[in-house]
TIMI-2910 file (N, C-alpha, C, CB; in pm, 1 decimal, decimal comma, always signed):
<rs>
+----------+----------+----------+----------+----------+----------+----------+----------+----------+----------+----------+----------+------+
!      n_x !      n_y !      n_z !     ca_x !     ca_y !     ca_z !      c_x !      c_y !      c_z !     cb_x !     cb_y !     cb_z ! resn !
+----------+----------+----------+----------+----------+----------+----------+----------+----------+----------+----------+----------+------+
! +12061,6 !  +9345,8 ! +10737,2 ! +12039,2 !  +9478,6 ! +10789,6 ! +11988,5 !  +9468,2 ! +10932,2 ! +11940,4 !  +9556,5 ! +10701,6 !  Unk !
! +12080,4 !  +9523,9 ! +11020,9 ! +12011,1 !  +9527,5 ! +11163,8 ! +11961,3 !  +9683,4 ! +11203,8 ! +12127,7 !  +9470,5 ! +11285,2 !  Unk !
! +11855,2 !  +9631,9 ! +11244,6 ! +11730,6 !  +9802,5 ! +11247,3 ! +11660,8 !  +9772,2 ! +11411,6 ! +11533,6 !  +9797,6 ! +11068,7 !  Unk !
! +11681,2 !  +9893,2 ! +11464,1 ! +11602,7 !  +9919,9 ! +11605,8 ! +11577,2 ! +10045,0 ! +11599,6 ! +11676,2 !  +9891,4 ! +11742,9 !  Unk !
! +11474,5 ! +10060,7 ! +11710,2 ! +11418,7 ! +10219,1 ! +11742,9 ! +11327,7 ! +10236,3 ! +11633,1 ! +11540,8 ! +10352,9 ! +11742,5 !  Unk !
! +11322,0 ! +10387,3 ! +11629,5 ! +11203,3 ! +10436,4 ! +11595,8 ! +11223,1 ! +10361,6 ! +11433,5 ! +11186,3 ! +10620,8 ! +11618,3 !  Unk !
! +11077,6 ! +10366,7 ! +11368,8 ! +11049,8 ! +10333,1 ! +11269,6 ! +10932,2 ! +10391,1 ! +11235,8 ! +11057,6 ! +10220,2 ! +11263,8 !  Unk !
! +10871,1 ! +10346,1 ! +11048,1 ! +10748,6 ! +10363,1 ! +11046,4 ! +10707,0 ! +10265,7 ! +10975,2 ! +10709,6 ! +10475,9 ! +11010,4 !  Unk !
! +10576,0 ! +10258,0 ! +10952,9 ! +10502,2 ! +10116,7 ! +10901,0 ! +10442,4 ! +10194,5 ! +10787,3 ! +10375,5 ! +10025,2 ! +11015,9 !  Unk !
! +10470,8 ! +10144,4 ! +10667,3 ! +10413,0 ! +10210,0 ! +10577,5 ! +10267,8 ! +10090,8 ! +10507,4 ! +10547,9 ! +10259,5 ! +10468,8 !  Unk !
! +10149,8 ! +10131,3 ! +10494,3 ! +10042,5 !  +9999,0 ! +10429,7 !  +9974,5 ! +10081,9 ! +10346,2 !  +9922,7 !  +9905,7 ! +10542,3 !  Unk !
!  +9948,6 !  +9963,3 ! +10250,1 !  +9864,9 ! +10001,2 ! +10136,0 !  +9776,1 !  +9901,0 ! +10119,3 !  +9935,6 ! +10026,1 ! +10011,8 !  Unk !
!  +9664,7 !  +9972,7 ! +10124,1 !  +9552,2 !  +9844,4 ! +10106,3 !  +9476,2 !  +9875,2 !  +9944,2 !  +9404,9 !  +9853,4 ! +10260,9 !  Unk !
!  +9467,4 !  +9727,9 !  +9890,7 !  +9362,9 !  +9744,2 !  +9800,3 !  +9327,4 !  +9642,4 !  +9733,0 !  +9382,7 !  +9830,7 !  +9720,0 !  Unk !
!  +9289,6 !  +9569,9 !  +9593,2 !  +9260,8 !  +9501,7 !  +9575,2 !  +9370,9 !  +9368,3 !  +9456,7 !  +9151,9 !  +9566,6 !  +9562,9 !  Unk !
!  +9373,8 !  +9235,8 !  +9514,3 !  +9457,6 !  +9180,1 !  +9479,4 !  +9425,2 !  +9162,4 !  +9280,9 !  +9462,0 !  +9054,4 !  +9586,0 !  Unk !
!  +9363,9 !  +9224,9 !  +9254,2 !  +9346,6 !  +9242,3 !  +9049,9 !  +9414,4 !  +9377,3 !  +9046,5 !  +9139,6 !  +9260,2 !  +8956,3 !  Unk !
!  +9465,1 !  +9468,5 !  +9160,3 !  +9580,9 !  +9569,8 !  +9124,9 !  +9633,2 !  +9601,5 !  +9073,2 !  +9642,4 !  +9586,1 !  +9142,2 !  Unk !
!  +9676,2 !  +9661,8 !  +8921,4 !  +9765,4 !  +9623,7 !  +8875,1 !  +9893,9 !  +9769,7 !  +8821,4 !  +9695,2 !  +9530,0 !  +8773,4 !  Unk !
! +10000,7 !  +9756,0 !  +8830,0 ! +10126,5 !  +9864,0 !  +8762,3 ! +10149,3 !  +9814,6 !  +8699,7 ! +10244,7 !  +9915,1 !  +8808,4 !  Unk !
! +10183,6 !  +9896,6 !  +8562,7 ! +10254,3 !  +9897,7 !  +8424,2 ! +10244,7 !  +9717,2 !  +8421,8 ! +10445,3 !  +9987,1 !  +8421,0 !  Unk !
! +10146,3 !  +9657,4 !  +8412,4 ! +10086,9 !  +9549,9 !  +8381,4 ! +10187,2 !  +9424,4 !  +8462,1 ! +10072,2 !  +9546,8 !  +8213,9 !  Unk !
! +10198,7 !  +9431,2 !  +8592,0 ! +10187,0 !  +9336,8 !  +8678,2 ! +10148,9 !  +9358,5 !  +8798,7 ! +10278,1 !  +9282,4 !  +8684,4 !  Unk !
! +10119,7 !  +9198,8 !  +8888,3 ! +10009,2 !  +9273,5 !  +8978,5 ! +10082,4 !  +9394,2 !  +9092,7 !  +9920,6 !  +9138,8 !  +9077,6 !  Unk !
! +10002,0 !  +9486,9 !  +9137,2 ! +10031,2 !  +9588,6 !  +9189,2 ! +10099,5 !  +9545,1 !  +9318,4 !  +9921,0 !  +9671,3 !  +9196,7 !  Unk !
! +10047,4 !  +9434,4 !  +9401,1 ! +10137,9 !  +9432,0 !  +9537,2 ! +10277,8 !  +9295,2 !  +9494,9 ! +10004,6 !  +9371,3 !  +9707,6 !  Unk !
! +10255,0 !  +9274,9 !  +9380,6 ! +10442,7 !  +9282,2 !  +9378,7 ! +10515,7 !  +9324,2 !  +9319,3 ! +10512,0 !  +9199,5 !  +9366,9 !  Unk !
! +10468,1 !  +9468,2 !  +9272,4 ! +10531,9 !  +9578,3 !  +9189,1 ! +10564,4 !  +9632,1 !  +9325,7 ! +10436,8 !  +9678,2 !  +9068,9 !  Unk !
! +10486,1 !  +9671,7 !  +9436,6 ! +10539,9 !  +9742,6 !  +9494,4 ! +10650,6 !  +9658,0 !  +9637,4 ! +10423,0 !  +9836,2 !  +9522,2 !  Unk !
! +10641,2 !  +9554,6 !  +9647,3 ! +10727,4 !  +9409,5 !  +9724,4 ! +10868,0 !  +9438,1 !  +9618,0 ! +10623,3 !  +9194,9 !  +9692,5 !  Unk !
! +10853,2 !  +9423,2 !  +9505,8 ! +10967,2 !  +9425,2 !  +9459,2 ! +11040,0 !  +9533,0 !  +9399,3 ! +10963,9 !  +9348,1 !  +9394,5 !  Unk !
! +10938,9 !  +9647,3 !  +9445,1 ! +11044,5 !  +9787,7 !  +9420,3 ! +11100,2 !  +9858,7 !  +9551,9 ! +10956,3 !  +9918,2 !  +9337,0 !  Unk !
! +11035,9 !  +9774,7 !  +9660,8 ! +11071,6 !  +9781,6 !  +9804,1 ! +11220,3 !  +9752,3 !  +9845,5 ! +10985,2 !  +9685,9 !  +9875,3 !  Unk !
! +11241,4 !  +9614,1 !  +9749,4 ! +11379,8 !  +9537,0 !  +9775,6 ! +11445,4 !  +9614,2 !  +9725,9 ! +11412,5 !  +9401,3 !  +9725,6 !  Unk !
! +11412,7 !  +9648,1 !  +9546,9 ! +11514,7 !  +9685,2 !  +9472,1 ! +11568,2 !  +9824,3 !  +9562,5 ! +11463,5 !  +9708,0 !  +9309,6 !  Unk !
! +11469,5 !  +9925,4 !  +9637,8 ! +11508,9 ! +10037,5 !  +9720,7 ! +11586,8 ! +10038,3 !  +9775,8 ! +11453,6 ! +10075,8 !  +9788,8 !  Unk !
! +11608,2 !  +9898,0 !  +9866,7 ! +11680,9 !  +9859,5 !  +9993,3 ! +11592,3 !  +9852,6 ! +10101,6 ! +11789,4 !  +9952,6 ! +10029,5 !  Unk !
! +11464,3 !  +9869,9 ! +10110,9 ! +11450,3 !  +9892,7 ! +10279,7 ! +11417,2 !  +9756,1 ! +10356,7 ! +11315,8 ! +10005,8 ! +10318,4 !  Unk !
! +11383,0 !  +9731,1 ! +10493,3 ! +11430,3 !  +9679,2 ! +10516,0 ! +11332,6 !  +9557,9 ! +10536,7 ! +11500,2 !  +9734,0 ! +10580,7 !  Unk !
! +11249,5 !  +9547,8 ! +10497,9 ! +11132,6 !  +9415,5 ! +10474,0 ! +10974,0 !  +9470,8 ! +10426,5 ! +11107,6 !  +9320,6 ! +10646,1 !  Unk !
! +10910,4 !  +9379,3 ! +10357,0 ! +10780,9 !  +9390,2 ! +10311,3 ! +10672,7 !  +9265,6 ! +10319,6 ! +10798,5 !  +9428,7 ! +10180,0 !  Unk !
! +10547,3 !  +9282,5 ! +10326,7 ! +10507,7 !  +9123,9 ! +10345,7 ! +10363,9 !  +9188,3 ! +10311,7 ! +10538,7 !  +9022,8 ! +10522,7 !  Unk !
! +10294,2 !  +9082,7 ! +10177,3 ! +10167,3 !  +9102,7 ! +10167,3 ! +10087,6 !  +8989,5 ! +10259,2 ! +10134,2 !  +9102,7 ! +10018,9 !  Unk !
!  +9952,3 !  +9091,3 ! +10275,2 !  +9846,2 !  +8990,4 ! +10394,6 !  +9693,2 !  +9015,8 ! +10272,3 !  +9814,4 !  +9101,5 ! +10634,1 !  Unk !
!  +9685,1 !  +8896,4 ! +10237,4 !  +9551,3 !  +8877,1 ! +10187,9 !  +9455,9 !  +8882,3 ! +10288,4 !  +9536,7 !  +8757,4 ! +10120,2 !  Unk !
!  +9308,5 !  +8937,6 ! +10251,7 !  +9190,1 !  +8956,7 ! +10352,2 !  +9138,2 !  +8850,0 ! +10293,2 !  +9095,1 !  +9096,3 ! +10361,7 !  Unk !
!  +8970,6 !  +8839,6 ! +10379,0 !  +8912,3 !  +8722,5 ! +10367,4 !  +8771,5 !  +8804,6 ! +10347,8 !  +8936,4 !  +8608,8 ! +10495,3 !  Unk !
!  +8785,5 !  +8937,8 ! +10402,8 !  +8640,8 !  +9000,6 ! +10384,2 !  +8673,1 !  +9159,2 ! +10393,2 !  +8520,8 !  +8946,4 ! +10514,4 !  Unk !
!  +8637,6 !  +9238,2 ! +10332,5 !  +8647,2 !  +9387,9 ! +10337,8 !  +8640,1 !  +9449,5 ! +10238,4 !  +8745,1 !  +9434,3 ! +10384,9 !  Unk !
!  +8583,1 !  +9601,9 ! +10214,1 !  +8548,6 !  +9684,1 ! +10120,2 !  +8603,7 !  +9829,9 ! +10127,8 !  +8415,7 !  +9680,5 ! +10118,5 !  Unk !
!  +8591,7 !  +9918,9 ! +10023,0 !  +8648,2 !  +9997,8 ! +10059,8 !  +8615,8 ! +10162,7 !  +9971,3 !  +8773,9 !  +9931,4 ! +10059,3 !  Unk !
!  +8675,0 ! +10228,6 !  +9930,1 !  +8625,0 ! +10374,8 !  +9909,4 !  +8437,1 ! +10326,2 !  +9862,4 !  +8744,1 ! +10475,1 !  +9748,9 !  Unk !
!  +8436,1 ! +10239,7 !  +9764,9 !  +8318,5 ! +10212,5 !  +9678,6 !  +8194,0 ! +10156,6 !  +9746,3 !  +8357,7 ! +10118,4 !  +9574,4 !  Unk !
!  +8212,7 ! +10114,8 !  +9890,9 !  +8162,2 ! +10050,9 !  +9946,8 !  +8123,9 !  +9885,5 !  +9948,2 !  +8101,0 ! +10116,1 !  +9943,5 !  Unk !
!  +8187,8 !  +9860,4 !  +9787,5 !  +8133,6 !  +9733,6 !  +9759,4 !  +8242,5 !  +9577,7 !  +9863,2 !  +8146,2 !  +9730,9 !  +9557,6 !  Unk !
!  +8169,9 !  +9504,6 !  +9891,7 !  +8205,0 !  +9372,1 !  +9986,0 !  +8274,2 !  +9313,8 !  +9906,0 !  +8093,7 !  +9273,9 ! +10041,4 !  Unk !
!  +8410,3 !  +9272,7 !  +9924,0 !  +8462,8 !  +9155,9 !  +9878,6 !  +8501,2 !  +9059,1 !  +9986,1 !  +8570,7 !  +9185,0 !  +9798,1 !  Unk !
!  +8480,3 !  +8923,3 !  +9933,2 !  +8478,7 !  +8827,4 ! +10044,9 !  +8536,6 !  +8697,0 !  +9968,2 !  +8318,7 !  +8806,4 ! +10116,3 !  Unk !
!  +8534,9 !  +8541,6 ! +10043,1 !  +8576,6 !  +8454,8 ! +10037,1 !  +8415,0 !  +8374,9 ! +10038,1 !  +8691,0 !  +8443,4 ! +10134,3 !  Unk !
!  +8343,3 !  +8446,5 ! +10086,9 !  +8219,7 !  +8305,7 ! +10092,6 !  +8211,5 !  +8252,7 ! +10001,0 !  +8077,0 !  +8320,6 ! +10113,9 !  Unk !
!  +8145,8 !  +8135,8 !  +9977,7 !  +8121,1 !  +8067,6 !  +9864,5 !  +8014,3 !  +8092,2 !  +9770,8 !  +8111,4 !  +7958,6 !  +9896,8 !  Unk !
!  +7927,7 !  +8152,0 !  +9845,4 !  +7813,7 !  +8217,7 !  +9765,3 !  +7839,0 !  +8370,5 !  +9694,1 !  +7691,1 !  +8231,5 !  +9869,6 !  Unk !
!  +7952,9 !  +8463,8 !  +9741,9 !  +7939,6 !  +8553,9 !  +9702,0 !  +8086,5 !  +8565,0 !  +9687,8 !  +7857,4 !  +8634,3 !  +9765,0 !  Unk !
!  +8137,9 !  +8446,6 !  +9635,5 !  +8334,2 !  +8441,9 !  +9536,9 !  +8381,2 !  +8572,8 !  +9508,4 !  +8344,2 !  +8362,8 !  +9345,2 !  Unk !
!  +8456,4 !  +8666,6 !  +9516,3 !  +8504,2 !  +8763,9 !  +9511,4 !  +8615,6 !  +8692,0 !  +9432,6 !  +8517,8 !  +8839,4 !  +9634,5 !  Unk !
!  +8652,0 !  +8780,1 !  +9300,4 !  +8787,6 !  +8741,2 !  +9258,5 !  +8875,1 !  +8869,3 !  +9235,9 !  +8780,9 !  +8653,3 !  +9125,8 !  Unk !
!  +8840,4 !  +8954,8 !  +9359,2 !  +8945,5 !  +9022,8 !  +9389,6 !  +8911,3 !  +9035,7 !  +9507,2 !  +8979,4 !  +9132,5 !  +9321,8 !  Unk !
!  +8980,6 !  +8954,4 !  +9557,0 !  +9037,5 !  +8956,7 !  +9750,7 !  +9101,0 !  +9126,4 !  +9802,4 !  +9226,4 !  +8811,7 !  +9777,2 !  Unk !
!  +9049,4 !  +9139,4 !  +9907,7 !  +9146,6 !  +9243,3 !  +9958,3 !  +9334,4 !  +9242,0 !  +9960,0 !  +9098,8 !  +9248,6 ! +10100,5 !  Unk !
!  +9386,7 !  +9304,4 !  +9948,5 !  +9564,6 !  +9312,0 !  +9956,2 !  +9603,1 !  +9376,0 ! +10080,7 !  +9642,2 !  +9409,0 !  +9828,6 !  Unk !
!  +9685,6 !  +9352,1 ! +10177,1 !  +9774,1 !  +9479,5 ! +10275,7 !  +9883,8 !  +9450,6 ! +10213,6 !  +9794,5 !  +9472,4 ! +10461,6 !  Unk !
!  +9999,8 !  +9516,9 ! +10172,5 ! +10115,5 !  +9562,8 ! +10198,5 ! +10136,1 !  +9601,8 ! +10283,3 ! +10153,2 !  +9621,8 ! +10146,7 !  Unk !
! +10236,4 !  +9552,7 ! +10369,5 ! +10332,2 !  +9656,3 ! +10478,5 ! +10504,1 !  +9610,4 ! +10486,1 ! +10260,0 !  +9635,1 ! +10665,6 !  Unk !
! +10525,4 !  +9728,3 ! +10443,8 ! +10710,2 !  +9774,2 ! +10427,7 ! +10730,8 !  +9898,0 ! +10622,2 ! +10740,3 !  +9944,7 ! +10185,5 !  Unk !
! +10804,0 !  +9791,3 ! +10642,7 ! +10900,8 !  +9895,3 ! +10781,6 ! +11004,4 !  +9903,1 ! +10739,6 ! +10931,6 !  +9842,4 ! +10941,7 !  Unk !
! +11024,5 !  +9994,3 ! +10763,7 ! +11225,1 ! +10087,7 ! +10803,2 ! +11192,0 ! +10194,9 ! +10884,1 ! +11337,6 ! +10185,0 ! +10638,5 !  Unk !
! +11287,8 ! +10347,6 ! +10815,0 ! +11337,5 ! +10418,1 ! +10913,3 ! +11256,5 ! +10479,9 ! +10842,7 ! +11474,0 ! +10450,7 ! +10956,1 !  Unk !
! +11225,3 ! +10621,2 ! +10938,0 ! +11137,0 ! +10726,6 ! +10871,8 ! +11148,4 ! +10786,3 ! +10698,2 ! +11164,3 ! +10847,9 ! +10965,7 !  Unk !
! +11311,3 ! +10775,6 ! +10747,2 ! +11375,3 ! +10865,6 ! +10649,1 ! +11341,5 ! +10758,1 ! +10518,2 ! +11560,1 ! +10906,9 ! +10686,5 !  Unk !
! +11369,8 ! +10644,5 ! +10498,5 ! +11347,3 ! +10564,1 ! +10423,8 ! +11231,2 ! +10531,5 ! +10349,1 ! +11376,6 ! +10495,2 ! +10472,0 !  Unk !
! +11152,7 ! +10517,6 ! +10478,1 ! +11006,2 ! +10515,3 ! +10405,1 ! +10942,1 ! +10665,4 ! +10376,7 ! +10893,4 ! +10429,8 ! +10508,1 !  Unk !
! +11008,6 ! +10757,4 ! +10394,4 ! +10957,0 ! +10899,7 ! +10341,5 ! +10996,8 ! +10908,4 ! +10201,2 ! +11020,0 ! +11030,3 ! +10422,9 !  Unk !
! +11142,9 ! +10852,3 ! +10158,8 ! +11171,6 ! +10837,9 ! +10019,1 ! +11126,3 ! +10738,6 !  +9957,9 ! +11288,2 ! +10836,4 !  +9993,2 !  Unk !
! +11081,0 ! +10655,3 ! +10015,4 ! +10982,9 ! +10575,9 !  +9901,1 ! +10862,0 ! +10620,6 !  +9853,2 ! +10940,6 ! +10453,5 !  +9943,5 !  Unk !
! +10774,1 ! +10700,4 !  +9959,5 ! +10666,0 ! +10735,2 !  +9902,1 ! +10638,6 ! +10795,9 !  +9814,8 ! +10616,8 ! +10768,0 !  +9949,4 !  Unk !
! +10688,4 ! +10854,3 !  +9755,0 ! +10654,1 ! +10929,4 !  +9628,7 ! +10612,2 ! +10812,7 !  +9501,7 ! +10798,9 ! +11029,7 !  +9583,9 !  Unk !
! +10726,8 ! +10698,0 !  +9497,8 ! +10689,3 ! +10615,3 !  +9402,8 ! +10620,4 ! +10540,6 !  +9465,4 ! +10776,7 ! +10556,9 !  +9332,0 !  Unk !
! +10527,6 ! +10559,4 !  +9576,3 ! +10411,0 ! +10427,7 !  +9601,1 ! +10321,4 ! +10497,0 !  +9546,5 ! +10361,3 ! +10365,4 !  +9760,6 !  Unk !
! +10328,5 ! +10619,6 !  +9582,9 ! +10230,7 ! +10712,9 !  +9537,9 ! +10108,9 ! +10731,1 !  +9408,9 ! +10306,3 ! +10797,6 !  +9526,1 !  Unk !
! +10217,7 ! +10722,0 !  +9314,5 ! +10231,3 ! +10713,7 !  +9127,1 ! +10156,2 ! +10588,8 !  +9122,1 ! +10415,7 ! +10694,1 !  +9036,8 !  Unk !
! +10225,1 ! +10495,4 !  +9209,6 ! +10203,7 ! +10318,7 !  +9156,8 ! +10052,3 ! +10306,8 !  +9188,8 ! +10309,9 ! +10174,3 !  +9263,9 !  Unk !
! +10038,9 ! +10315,9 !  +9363,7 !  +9885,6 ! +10295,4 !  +9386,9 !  +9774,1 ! +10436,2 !  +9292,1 !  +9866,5 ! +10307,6 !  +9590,5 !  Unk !
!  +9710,3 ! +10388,9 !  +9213,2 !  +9556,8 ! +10442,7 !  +9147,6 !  +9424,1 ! +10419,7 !  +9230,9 !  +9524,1 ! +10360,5 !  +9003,0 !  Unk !
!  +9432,8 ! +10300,0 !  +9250,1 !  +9334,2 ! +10276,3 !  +9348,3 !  +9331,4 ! +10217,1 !  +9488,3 !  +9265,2 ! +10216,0 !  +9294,7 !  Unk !
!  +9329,5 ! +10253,3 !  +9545,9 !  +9378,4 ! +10253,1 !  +9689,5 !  +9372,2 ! +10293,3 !  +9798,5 !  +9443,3 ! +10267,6 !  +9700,7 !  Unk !
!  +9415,1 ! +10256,2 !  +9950,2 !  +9451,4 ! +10345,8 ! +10038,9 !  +9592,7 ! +10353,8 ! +10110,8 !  +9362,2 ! +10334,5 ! +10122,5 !  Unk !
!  +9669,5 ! +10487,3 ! +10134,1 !  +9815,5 ! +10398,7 ! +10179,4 !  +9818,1 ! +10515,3 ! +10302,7 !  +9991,3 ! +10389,5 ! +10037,9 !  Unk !
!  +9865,9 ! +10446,8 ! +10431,9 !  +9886,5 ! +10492,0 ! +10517,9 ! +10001,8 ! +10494,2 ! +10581,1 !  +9820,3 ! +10466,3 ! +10562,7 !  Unk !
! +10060,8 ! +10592,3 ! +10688,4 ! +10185,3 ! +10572,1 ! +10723,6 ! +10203,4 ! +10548,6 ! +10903,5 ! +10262,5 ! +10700,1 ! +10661,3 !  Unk !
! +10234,4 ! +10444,5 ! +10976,9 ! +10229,6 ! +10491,8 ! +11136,5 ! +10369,0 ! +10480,7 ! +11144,5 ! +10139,0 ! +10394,9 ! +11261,0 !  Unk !
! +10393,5 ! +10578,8 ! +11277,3 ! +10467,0 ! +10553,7 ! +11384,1 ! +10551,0 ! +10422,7 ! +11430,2 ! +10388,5 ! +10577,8 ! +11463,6 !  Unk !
! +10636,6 ! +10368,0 ! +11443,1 ! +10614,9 ! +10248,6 ! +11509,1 ! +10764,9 ! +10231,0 ! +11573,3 ! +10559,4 ! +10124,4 ! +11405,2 !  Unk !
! +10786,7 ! +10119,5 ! +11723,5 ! +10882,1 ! +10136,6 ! +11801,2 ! +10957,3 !  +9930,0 ! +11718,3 ! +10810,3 ! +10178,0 ! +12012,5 !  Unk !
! +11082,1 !  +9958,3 ! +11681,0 ! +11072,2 !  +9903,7 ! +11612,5 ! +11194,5 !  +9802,3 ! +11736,5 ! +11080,3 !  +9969,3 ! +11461,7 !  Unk !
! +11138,8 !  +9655,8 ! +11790,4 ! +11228,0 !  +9582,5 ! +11844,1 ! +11356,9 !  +9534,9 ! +11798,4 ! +11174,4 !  +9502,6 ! +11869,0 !  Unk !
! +11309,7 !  +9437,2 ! +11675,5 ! +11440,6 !  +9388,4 ! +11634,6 ! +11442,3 !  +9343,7 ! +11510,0 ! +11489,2 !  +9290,1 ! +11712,3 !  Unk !
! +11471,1 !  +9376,0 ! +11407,9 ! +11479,6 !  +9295,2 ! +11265,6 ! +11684,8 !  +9311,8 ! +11209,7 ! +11333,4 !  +9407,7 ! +11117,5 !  Unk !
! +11668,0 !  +9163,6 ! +11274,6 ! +11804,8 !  +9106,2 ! +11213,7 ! +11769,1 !  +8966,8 ! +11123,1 ! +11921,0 !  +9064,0 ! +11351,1 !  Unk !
! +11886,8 !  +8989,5 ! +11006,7 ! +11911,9 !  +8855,4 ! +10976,3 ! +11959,4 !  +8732,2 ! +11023,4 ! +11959,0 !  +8861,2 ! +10914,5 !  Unk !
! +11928,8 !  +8644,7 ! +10966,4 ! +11943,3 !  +8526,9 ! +11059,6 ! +12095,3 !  +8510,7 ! +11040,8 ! +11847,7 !  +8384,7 ! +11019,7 !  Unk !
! +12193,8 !  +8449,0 ! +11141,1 ! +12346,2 !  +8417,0 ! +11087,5 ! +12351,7 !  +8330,4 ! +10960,4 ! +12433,2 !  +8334,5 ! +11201,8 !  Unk !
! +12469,9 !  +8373,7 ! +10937,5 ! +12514,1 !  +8241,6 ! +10797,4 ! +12530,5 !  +8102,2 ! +10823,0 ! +12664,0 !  +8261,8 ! +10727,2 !  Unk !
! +12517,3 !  +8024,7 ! +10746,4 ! +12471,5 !  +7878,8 ! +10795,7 ! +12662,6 !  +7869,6 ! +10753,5 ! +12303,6 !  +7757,3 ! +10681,5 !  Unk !
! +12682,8 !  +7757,1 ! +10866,3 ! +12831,9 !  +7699,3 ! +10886,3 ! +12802,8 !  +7585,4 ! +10808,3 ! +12892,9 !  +7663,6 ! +11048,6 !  Unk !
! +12886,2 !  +7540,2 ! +10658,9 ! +12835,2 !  +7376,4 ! +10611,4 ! +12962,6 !  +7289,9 ! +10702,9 ! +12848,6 !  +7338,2 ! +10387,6 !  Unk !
! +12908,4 !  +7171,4 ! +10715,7 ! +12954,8 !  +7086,1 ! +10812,7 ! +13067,7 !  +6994,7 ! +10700,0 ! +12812,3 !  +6992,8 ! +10897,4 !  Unk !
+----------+----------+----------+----------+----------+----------+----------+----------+----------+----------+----------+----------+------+
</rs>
């Protein structure tokens, strides 16, 4: 899929013990991204951050968190990520999901490999 111009960044933050219809929540929503079509997704584990509850989750060693923070972020086209949201919607319970703007350079696939 080759994609330029406008776009939006869709993220959902929350915690990596997440979970939909009993698997974990950020690759319920990675892999209902694909099954959609759009046009890439990529989770980013945190190392420290909290959130509606106020409570700290972290990596220190003294205070092991075994639920790390999660980002999701899925880009495409407006239109695209406007029809997904409804089912991120349902999926995230606990959470935050936000949507930006974004000027989108270049997401191409790489060519097909020539075998020698």
């Amino acid at each position: 899929m080759k994609l330029e111009g406008h776009g939006k960044l869709l993220r959902i933050y929350t915690g990596e013990n997440a979970r939909w219809q009993g698997r974990l929540l950020y690759e319920a929503v990675v892999l209902k991204a694909r099954e959609r079509g759009l046009a890439g997704a990529t989770v980013l584990r945190g190392r420290m951050g909290f959130g509606a509850r106020s409570r700290i989750h972290t990596t220190k060693v003294l205070r092991l968190s075994e639920d790390l923070p999660i980002v999701v972020q899925i880009i495409d086209t407006a239109e695209n990520i406007e029809a997904f949201l409804p089912e991120v919607k349902e999926m995230v319970s606990d959470g935050l999901i936000t949507i930006e703007d974004m000027h989108i350079i270049q997401c191409r696939p790489d060519p097909p490999r020539r075998d020698s």
